[in-house]
PQR file with spaces between the fields and no chain letter, atoms N, CA, C, O and H, PARSE charges and radii, in Angstrom:
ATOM       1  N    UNK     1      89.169  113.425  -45.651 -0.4000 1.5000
ATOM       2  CA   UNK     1      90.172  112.524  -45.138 -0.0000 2.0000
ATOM       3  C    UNK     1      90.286  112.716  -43.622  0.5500 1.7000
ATOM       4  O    UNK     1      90.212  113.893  -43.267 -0.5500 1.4000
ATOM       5  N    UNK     2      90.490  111.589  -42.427 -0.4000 1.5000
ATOM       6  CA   UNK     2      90.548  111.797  -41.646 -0.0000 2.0000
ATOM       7  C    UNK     2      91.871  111.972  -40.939  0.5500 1.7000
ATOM       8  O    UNK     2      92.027  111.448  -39.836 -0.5500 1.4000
ATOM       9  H    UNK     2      90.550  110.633  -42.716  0.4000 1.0000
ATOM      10  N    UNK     3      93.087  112.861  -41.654 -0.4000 1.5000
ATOM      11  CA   UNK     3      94.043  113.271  -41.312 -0.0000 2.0000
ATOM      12  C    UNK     3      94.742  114.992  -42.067  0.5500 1.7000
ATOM      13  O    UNK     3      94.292  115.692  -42.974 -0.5500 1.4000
ATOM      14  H    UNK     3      92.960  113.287  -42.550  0.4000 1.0000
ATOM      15  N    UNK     4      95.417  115.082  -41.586 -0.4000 1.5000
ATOM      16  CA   UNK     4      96.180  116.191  -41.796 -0.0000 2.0000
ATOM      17  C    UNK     4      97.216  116.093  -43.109  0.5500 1.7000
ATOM      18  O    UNK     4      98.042  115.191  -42.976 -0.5500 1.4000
ATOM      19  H    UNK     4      95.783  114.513  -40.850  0.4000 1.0000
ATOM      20  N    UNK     5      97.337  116.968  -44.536 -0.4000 1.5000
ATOM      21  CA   UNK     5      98.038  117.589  -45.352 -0.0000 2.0000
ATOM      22  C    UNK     5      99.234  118.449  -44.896  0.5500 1.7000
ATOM      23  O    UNK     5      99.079  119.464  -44.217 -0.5500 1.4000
ATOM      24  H    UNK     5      96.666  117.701  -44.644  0.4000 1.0000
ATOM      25  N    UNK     6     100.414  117.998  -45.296 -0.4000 1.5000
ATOM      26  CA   UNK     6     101.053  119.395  -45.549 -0.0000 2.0000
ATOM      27  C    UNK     6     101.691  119.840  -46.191  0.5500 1.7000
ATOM      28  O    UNK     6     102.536  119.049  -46.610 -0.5500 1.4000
ATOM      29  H    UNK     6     100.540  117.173  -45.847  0.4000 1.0000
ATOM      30  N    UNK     7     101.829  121.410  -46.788 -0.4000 1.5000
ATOM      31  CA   UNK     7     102.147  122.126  -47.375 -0.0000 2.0000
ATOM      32  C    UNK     7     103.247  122.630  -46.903  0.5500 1.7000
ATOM      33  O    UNK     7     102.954  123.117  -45.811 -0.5500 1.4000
ATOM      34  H    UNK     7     101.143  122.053  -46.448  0.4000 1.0000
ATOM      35  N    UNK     8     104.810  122.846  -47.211 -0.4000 1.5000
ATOM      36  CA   UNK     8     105.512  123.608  -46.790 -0.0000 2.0000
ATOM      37  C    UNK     8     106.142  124.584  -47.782  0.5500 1.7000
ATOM      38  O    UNK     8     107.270  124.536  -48.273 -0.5500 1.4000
ATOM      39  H    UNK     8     105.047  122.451  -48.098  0.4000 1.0000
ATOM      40  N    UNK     9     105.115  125.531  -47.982 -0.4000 1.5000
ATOM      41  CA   UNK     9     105.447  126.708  -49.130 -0.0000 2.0000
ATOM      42  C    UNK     9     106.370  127.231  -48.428  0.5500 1.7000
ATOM      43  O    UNK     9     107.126  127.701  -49.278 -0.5500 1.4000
ATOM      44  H    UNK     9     104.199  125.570  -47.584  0.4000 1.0000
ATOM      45  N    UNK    10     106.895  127.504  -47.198 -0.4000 1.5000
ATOM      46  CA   UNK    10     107.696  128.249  -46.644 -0.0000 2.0000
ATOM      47  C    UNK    10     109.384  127.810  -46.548  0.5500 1.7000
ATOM      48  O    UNK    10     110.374  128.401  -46.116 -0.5500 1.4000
ATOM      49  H    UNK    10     106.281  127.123  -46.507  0.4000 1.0000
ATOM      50  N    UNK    11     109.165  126.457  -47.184 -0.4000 1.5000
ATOM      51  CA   UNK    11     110.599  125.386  -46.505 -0.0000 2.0000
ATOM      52  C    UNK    11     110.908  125.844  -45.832  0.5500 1.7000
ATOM      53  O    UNK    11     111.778  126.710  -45.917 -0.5500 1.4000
ATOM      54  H    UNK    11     108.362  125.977  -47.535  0.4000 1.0000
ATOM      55  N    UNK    12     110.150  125.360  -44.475 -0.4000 1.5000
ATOM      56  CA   UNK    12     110.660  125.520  -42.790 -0.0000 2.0000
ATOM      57  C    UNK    12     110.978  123.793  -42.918  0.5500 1.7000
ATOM      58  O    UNK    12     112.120  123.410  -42.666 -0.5500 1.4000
ATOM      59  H    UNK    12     109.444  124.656  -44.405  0.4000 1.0000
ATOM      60  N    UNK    13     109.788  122.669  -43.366 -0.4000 1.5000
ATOM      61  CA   UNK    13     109.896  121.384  -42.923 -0.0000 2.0000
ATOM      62  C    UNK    13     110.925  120.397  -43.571  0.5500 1.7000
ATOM      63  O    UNK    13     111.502  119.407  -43.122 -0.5500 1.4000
ATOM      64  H    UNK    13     108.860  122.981  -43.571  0.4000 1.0000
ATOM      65  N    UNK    14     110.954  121.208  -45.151 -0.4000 1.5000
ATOM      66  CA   UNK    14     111.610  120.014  -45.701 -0.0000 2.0000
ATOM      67  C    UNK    14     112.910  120.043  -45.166  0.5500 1.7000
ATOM      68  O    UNK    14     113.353  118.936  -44.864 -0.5500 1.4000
ATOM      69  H    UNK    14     110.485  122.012  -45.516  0.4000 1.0000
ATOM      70  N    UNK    15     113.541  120.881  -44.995 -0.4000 1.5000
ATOM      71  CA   UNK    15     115.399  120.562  -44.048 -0.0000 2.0000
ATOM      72  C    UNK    15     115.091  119.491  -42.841  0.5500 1.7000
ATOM      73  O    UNK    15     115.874  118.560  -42.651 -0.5500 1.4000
ATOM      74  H    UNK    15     113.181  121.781  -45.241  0.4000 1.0000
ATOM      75  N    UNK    16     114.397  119.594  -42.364 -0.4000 1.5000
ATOM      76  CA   UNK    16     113.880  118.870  -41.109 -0.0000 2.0000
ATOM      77  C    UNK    16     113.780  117.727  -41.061  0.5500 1.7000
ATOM      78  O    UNK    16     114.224  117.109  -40.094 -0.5500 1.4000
ATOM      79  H    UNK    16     113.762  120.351  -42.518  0.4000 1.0000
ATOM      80  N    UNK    17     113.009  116.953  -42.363 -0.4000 1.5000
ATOM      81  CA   UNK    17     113.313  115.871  -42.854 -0.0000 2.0000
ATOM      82  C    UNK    17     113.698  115.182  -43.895  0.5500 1.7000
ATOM      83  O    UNK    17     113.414  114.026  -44.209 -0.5500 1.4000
ATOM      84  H    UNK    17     112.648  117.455  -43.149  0.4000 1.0000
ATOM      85  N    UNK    18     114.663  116.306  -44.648 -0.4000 1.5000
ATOM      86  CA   UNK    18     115.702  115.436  -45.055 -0.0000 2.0000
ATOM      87  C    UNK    18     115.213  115.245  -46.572  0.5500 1.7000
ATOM      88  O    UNK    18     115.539  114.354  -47.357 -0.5500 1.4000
ATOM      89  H    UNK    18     114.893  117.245  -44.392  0.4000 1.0000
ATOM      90  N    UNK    19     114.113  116.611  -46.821 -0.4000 1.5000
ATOM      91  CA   UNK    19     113.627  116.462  -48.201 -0.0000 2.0000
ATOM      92  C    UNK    19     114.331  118.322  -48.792  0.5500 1.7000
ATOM      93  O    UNK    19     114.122  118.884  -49.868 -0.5500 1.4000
ATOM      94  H    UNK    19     113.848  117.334  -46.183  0.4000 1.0000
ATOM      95  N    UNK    20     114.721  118.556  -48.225 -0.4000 1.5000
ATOM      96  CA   UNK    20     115.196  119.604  -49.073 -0.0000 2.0000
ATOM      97  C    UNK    20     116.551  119.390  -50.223  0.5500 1.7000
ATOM      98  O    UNK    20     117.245  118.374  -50.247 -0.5500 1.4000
ATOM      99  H    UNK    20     114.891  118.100  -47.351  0.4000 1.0000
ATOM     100  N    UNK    21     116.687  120.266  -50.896 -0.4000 1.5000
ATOM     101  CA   UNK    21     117.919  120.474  -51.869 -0.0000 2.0000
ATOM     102  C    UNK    21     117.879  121.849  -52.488  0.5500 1.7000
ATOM     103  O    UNK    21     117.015  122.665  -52.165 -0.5500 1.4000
ATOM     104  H    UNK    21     116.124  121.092  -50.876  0.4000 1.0000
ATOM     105  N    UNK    22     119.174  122.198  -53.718 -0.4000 1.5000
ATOM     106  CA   UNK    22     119.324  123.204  -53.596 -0.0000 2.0000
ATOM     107  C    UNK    22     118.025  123.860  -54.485  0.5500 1.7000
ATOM     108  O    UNK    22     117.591  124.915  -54.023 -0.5500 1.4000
ATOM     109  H    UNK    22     119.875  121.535  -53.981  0.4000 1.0000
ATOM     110  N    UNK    23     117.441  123.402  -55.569 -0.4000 1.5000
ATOM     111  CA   UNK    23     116.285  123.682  -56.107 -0.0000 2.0000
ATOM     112  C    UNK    23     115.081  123.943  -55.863  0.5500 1.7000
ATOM     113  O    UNK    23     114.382  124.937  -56.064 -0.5500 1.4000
ATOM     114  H    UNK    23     117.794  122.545  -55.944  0.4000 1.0000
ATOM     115  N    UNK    24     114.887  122.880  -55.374 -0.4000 1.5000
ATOM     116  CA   UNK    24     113.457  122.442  -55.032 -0.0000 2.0000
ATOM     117  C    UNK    24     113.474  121.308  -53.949  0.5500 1.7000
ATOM     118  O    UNK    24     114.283  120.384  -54.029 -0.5500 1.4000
ATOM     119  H    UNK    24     115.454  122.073  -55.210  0.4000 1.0000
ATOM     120  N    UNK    25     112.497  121.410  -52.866 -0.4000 1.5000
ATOM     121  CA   UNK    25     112.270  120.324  -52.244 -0.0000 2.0000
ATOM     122  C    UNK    25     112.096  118.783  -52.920  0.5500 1.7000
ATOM     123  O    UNK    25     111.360  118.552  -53.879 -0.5500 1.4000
ATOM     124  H    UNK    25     111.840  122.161  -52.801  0.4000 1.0000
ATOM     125  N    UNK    26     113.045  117.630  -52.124 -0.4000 1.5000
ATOM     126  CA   UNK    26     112.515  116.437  -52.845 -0.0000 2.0000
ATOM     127  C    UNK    26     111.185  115.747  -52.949  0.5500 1.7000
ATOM     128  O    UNK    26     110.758  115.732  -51.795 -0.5500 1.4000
ATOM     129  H    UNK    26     113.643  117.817  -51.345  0.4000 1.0000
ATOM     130  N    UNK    27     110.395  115.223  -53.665 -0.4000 1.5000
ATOM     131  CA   UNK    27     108.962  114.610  -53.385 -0.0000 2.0000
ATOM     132  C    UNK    27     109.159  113.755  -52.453  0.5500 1.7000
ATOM     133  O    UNK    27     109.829  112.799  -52.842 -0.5500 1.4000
ATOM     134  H    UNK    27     110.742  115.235  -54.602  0.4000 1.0000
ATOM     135  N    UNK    28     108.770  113.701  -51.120 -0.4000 1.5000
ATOM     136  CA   UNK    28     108.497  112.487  -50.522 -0.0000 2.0000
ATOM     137  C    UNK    28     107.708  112.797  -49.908  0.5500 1.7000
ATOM     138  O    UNK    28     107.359  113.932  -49.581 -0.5500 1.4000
ATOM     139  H    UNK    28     108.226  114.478  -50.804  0.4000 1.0000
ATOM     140  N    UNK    29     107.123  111.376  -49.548 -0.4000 1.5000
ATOM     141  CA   UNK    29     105.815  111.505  -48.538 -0.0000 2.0000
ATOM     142  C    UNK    29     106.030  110.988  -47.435  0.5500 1.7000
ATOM     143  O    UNK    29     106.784  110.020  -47.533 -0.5500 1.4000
ATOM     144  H    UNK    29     107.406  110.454  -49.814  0.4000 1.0000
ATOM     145  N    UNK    30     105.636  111.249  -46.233 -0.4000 1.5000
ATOM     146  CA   UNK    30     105.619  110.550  -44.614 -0.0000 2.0000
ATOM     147  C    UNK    30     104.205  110.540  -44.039  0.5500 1.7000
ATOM     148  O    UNK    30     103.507  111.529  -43.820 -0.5500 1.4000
ATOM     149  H    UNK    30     105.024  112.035  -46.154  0.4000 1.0000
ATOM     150  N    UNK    31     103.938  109.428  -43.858 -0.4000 1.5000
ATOM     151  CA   UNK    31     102.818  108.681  -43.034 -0.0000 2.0000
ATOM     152  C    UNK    31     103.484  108.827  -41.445  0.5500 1.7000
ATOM     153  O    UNK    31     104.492  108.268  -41.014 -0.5500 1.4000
ATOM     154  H    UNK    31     104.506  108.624  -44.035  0.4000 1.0000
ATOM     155  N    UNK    32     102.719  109.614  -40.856 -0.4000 1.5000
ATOM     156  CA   UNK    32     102.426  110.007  -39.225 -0.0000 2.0000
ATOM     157  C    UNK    32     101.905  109.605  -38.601  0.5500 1.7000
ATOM     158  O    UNK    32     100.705  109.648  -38.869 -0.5500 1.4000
ATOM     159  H    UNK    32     101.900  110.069  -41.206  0.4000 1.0000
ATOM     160  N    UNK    33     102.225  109.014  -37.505 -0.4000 1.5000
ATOM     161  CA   UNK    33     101.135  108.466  -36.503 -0.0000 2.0000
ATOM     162  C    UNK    33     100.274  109.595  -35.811  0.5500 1.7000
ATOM     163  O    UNK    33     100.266  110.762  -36.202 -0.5500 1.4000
ATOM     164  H    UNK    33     103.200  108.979  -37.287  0.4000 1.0000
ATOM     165  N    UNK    34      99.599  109.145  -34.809 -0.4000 1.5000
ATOM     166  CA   UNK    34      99.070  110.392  -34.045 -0.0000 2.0000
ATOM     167  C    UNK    34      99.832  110.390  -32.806  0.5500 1.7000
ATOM     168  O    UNK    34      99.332  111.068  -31.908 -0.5500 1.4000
ATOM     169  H    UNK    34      99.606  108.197  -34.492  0.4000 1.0000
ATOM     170  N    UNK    35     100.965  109.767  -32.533 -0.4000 1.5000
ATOM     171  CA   UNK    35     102.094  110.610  -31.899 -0.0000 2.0000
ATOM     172  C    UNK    35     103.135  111.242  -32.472  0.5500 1.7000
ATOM     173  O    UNK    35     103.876  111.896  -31.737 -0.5500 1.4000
ATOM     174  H    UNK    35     101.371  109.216  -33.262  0.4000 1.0000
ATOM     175  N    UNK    36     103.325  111.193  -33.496 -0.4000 1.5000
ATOM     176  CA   UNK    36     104.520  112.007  -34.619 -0.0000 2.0000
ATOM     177  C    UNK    36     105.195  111.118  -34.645  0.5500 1.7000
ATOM     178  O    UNK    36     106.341  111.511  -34.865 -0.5500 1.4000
ATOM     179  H    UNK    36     102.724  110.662  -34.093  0.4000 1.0000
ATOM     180  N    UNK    37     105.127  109.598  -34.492 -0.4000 1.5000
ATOM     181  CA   UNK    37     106.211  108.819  -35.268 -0.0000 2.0000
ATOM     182  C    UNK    37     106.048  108.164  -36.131  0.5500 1.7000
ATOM     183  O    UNK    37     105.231  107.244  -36.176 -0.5500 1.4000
ATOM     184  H    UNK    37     104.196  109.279  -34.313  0.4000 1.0000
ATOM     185  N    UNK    38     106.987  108.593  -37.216 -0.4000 1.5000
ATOM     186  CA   UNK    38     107.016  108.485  -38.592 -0.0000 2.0000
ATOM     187  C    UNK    38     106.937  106.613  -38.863  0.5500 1.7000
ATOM     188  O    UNK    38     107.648  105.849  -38.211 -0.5500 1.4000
ATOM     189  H    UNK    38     107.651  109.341  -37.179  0.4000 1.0000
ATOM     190  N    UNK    39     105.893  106.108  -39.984 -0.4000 1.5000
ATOM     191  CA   UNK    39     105.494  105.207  -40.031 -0.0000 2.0000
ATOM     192  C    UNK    39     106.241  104.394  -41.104  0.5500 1.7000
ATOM     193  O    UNK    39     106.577  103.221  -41.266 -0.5500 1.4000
ATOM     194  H    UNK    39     105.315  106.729  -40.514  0.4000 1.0000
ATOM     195  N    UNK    40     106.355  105.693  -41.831 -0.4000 1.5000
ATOM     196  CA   UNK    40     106.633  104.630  -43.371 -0.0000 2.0000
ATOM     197  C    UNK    40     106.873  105.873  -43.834  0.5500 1.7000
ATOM     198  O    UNK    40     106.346  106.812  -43.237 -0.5500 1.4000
ATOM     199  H    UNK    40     106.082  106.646  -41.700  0.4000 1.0000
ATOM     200  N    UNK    41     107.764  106.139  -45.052 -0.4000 1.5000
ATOM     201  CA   UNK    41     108.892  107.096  -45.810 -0.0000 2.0000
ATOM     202  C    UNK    41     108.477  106.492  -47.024  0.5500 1.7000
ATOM     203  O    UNK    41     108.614  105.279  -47.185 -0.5500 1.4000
ATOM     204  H    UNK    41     108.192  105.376  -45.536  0.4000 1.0000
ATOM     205  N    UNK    42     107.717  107.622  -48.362 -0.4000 1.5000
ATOM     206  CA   UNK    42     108.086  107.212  -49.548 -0.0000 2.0000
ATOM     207  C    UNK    42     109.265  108.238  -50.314  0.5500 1.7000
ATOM     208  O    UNK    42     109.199  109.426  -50.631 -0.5500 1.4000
ATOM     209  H    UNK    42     107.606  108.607  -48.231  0.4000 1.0000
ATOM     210  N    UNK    43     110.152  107.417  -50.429 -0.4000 1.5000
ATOM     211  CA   UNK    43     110.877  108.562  -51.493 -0.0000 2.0000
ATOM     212  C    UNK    43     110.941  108.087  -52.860  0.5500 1.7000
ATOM     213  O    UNK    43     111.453  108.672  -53.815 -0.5500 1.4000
ATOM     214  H    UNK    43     110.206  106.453  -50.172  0.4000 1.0000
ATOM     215  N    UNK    44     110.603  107.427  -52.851 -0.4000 1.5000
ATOM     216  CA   UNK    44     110.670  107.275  -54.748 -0.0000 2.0000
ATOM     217  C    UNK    44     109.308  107.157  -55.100  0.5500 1.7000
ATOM     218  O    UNK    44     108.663  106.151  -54.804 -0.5500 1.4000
ATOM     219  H    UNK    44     110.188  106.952  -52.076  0.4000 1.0000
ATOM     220  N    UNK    45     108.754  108.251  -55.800 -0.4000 1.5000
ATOM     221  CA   UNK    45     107.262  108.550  -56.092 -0.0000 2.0000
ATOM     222  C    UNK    45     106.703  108.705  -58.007  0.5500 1.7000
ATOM     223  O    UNK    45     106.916  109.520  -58.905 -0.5500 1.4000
ATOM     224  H    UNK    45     109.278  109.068  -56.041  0.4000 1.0000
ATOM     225  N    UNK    46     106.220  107.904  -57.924 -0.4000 1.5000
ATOM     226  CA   UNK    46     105.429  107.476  -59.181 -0.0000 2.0000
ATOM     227  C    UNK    46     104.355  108.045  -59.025  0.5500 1.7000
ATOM     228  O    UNK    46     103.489  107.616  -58.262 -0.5500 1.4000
ATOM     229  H    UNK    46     106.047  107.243  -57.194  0.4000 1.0000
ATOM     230  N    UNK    47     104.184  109.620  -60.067 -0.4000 1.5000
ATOM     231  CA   UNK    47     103.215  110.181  -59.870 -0.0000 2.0000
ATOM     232  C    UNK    47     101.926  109.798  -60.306  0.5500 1.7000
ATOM     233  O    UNK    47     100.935  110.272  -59.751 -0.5500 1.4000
ATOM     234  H    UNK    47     104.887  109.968  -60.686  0.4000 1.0000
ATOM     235  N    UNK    48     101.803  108.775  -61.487 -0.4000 1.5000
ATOM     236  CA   UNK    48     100.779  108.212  -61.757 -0.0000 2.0000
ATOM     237  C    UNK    48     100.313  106.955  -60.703  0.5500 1.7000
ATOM     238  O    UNK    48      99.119  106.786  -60.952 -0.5500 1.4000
ATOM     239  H    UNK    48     102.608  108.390  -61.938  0.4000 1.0000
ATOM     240  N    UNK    49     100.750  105.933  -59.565 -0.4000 1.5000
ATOM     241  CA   UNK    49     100.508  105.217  -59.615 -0.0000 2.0000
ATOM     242  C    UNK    49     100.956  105.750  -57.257  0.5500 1.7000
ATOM     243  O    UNK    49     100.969  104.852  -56.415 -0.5500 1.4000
ATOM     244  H    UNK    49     101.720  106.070  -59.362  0.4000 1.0000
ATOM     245  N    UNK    50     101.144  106.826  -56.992 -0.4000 1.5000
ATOM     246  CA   UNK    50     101.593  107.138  -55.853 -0.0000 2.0000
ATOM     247  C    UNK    50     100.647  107.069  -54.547  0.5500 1.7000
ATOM     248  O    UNK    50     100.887  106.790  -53.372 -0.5500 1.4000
ATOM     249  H    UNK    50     101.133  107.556  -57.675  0.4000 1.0000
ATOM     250  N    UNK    51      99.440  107.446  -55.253 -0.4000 1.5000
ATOM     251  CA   UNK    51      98.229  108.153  -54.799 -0.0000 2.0000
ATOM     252  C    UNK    51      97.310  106.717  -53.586  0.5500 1.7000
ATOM     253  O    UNK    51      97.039  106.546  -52.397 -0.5500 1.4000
ATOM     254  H    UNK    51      99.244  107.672  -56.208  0.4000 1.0000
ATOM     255  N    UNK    52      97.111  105.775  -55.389 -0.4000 1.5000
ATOM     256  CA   UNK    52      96.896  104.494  -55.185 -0.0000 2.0000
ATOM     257  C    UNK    52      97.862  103.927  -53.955  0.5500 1.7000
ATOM     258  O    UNK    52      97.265  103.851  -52.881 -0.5500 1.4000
ATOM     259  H    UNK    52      97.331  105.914  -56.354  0.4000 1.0000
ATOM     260  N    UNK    53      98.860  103.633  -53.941 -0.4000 1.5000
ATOM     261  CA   UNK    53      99.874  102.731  -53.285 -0.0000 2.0000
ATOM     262  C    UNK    53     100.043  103.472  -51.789  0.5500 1.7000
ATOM     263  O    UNK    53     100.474  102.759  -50.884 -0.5500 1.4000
ATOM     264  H    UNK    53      99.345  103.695  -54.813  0.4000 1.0000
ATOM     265  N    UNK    54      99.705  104.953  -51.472 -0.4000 1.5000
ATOM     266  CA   UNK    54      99.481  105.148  -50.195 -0.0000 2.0000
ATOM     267  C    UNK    54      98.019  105.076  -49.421  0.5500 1.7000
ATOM     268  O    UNK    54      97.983  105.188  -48.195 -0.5500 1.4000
ATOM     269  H    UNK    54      99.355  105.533  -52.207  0.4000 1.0000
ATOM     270  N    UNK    55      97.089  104.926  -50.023 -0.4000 1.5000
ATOM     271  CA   UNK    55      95.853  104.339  -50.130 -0.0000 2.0000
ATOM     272  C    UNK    55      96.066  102.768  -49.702  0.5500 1.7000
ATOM     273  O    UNK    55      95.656  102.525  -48.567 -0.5500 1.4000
ATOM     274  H    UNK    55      97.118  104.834  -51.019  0.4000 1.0000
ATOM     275  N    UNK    56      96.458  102.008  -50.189 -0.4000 1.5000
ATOM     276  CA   UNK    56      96.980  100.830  -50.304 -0.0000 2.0000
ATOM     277  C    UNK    56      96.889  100.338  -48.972  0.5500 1.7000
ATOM     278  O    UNK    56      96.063   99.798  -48.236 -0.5500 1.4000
ATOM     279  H    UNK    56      96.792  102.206  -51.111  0.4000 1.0000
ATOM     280  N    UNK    57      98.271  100.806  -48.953 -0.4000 1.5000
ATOM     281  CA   UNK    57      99.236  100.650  -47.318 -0.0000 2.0000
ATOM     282  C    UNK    57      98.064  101.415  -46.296  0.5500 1.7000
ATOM     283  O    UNK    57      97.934  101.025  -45.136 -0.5500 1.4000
ATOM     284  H    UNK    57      98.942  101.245  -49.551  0.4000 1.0000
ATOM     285  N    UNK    58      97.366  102.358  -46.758 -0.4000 1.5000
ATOM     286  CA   UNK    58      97.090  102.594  -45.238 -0.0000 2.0000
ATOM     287  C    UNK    58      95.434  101.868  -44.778  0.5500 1.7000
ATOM     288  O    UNK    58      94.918  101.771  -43.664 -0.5500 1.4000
ATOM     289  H    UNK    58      97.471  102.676  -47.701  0.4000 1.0000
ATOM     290  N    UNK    59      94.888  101.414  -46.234 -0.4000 1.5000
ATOM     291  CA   UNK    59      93.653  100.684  -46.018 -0.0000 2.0000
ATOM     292  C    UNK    59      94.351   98.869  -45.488  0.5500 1.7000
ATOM     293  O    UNK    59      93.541   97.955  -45.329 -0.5500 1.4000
ATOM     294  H    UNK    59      95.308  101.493  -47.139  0.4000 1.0000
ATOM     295  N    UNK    60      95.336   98.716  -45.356 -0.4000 1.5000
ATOM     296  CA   UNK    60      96.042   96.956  -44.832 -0.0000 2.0000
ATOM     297  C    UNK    60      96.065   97.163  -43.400  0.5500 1.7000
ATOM     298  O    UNK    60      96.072   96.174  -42.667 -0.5500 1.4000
ATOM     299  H    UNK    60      95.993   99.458  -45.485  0.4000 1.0000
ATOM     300  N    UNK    61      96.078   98.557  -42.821 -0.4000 1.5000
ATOM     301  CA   UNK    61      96.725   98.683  -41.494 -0.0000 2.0000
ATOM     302  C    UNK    61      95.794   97.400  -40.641  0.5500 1.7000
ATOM     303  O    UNK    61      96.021   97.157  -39.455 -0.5500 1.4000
ATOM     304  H    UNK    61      96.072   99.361  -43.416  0.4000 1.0000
């Protein structure tokens, strides 16, 4: 892939944006530009059908 994953095993990021809680981090995903501004926010994630639909959106750009 010609972008960057991330992992925040540490929850440093998810407070940051607004995906943390008291359990577990929330699933969401953020599409980044290559200046760090945030493109598009998924928070409601359909794990069967999630994968596809950010694929989607980013093959229309």
């Amino acid at each position: 892939m010609p972008f960057n994953f991330l992992s925040d095993s540490k929850k440093e990021v998810a407070p940051k944006y607004g995906s943390a809680s008291l359990a577990w981090p929330k699933r969401m995903t953020f599409i980044i530009d290559k200046n760090g501004k945030i493109e598009k926010i998924y928070s409601k994630i359909n794990v069967n059908t999630h994968a596809q639909r950010i694929l989607d959106d980013l093959l229309d750009k």
